[in-house]
C-alpha positions in Angstrom: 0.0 0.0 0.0 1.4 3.3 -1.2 0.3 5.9 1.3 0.9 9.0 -0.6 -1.0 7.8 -3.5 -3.6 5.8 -1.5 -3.4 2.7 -4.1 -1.3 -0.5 -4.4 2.1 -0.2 -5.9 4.3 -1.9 -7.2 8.0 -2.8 -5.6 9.2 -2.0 -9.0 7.4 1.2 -9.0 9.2 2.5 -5.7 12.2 1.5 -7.0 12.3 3.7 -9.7 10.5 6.5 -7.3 12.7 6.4 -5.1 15.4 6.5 -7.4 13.9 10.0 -8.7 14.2 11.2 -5.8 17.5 10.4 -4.7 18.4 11.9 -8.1 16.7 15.1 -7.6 18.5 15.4 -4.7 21.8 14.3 -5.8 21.5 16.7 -8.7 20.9 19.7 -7.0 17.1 20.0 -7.6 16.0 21.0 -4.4 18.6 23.9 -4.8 17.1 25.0 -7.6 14.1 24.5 -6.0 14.8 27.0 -3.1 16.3 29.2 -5.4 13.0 29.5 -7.4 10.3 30.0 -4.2 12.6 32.1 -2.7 13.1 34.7 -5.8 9.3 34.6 -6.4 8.1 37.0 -3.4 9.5 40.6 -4.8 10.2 39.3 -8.5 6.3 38.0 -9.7 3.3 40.2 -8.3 -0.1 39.2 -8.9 -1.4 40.4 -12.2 2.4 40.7 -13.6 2.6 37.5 -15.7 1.1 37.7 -19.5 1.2 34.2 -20.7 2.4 34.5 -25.1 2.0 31.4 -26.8 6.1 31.0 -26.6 6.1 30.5 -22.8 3.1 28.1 -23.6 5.4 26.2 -26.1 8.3 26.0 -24.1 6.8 23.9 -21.1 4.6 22.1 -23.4 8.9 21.1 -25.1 10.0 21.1 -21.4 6.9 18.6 -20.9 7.6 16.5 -23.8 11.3 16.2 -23.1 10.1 14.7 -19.5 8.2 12.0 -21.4 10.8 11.2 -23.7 13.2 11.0 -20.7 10.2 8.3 -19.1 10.2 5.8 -22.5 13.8 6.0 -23.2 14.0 4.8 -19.1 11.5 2.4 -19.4 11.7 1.1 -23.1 14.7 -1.9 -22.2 12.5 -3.4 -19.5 9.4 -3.3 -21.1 10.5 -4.8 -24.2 12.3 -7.2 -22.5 8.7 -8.4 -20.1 7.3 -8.3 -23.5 9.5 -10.9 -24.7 9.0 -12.7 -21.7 4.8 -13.3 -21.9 5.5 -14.1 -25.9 7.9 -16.7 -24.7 5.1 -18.0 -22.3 2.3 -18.0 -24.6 4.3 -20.4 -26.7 5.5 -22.5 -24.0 1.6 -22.9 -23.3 0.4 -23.8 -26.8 4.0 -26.0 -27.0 3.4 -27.9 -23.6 -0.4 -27.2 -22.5 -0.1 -29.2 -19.1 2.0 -26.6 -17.8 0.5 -24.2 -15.5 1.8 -20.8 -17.0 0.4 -18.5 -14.1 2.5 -20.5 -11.8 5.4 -20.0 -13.9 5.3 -17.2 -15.3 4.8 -14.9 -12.3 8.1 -15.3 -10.5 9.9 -15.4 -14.0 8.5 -11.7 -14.9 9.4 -10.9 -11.6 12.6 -11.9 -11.7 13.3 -10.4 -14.8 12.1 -7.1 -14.0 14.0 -6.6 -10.9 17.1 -8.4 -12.7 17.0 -5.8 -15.6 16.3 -2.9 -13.5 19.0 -3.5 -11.6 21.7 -4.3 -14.3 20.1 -0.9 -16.1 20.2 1.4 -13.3 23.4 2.5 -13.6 23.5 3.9 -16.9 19.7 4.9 -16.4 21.2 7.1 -13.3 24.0 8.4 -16.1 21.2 8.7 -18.7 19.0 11.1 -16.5 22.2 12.6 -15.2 23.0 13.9 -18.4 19.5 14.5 -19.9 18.6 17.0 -17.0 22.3 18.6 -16.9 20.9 21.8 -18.6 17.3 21.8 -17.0 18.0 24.6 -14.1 19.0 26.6 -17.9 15.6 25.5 -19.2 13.8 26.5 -16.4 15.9 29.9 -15.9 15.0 30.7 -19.9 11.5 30.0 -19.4 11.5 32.1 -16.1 12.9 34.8 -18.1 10.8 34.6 -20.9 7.8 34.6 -18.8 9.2 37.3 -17.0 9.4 39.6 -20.0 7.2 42.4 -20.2 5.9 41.9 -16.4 7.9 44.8 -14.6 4.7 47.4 -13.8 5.0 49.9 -15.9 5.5 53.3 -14.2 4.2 55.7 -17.2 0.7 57.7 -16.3 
């Protein structure tokens, strides 16, 4: 039971969650983080921001890169569970006495924790990398946001 989302999860799941997090942290997000809150109170006052549609398409890229970042993560061990139930189906029309629940089960298991474990290394380098230049990102989009929201002090 996953109290934060009120659901079942899975151990795989908080694997990789609790990889983000230490990630986050080891990165310098929560840095950032600060750095962001604490720069909004004088900087942004209500009113101020006029969304364009280039600040719009800039988190909608900053979005899309987040999701790209999620299936080039996840791609290797879904493919490879994939492979796995294929494999199973034809070991049940090959042998049909087997029970393929029974067998199954802790094979995809095993896999999955197996290939998480072997790929969470270079996962860690991948995300490493792909978020090297976010704290930029987000500082551009800040910026661009920013533009044109100083009050103006003409009459």
């Amino acid at each position: 039971m996953d109290p934060s989302l009120g659901a079942m999860s899975s151990d795989l799941s908080r694997i990789y969650s609790d990889t983000a997090i230490c990630l986050f942290l080891l990165m310098g997000g929560h840095h950032v983080l600060f750095y962001g809150v604490a720069g909004l109170g004088g900087e942004v006052l209500p009113g101020s921001i006029q969304l364009s549609s280039l600040p719009v398409e800039q988190l909608v890229g900053l979005g899309a890169h987040v999701f790209e970042i999620g299936v080039m993560v996840s791609a290797p061990v879904i493919v490879a569970l994939l492979l796995t139930q294929f494999v199973m189906g034809l070991i049940t029309k090959a042998v049909p006495t087997v029970n393929v629940f029974v067998v199954s089960f802790p094979i995809t298991l095993l896999i999955g924790f197996a290939l998480t474990m072997l790929a969470l290394p270079e996962v860690i380098e991948y995300v490493r990398g792909s978020f090297s230049g976010v704290d930029d990102s987000v500082a551009n989009y800040v910026g661009t946001v920013m533009q044109g929201s100083t009050p103006s002090t003409a009459p």
